[in-house]
C-alpha positions as CSV (number, residue, x, y, z in Angstrom):
1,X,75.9,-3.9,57.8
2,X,74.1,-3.4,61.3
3,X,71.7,-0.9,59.7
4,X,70.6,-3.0,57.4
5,X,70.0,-5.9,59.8
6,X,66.0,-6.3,61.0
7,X,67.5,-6.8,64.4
8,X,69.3,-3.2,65.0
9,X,65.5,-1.7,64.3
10,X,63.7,-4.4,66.3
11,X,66.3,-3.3,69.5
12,X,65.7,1.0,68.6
13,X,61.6,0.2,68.6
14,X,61.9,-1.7,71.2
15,X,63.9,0.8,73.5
16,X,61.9,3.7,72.2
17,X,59.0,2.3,73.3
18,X,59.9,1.7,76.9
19,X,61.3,4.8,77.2
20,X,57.9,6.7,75.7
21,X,55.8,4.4,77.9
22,X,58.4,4.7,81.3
23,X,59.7,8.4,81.4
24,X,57.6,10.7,78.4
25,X,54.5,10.7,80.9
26,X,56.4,12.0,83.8
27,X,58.4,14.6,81.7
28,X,55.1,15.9,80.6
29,X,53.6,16.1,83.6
30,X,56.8,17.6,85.1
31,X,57.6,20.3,82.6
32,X,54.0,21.3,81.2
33,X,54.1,24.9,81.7
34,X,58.0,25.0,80.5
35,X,57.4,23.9,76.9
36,X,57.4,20.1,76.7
37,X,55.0,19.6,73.9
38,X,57.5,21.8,71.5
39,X,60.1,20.4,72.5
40,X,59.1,16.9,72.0
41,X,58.7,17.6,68.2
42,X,62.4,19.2,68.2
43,X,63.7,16.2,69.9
44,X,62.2,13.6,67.3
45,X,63.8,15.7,64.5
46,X,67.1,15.6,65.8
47,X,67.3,12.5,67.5
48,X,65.9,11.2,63.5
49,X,68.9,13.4,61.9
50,X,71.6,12.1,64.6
51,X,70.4,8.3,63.9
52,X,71.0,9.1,60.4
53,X,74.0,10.5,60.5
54,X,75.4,7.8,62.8
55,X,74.0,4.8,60.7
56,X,76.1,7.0,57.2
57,X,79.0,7.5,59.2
58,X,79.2,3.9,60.4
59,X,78.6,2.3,57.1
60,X,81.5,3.9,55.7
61,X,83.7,1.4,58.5
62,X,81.9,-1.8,56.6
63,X,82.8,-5.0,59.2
64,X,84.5,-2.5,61.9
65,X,83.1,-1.9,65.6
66,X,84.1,1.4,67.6
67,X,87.1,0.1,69.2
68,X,88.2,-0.5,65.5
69,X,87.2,2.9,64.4
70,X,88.6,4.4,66.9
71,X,92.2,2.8,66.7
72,X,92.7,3.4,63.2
73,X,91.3,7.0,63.9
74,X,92.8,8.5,67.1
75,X,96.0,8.6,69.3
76,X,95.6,5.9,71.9
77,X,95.8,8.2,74.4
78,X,92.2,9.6,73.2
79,X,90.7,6.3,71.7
80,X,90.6,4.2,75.5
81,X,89.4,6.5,77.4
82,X,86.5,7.1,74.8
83,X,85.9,3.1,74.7
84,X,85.9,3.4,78.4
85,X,83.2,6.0,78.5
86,X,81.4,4.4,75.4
87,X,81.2,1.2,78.1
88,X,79.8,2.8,80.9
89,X,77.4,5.0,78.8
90,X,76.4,1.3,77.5
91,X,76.0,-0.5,80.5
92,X,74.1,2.7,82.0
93,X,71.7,2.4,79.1
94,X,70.9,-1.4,79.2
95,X,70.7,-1.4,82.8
96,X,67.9,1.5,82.5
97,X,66.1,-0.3,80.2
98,X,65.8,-3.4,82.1
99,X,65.1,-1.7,85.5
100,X,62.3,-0.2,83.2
101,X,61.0,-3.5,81.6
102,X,60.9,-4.5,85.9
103,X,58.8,-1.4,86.6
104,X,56.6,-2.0,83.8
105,X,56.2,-5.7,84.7
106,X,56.2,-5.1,88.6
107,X,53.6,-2.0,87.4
108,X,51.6,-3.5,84.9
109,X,51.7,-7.3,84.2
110,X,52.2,-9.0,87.7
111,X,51.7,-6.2,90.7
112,X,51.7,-9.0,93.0
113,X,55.2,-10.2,91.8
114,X,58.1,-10.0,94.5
115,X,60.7,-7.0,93.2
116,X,63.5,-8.9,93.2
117,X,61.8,-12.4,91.2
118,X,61.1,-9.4,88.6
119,X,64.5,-8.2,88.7
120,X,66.3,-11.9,88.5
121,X,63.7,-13.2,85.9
122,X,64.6,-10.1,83.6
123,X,68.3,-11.2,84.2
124,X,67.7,-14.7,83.4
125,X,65.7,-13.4,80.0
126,X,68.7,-10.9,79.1
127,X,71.1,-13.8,79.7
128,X,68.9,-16.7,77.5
129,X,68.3,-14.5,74.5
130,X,71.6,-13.0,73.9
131,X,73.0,-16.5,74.0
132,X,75.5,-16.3,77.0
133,X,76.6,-19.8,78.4
């Protein structure tokens, strides 16, 4: 039950907070006369429903991952390539975040920090705390 797990809403704040503090500022500034104040209210109600409707959906697959879900419910032919795009949309979205924890450190914490220390400490971290040996 990933939903019910403190660490699945630990991860969400914590992403949703680097992403309000990297790229909301800029999107403001960027789109202020095209209506980025509404929108921003539209987007936290669906982005709220779609999270909900994921977490319901998933739950009904108690113990099963994607590539799981996906076997027992589509032809093979649809289910890898979807895996395959499910991986790159996954890689895409972690490495986003931690180039954006390096600009917020490089930014914010240490200015004076080489960019590529940042980068390779931020590796290291990711490495260390998901337990890879």
């Amino acid at each position: 039950m990933m939903a019910k797990s403190r660490y699945f809403y630990c991860l969400f704040l914590m992403n949703s907070l680097i992403n309000i503090i990297n790229f909301t500022p800029r999107e403001l500034i960027d789109a202020r006369f095209e209506g980025a104040q509404s929108s921003i209210v539209i987007a936290v109600v669906t982005g709220t429903l779609f999270i909900y409707l994921f977490t319901k959906v998933i739950n009904k697959f108690p113990g099963q991952g994607l590539p799981e879900i996906f076997g027992a419910a589509l032809p093979k032919l649809l289910a890898s390539p979807l895996i395959f795009i499910y991986a790159l949309l996954w890689y895409t979205a972690g490495a986003l975040i931690m180039l954006s924890f390096v600009d917020i450190t490089l930014r914010f914490i240490s200015p004076d920090t080489w960019q590529l220390s940042a980068s390779v400490r931020g590796w290291i971290h990711c490495r260390c705390s998901t337990g890879w040996r």
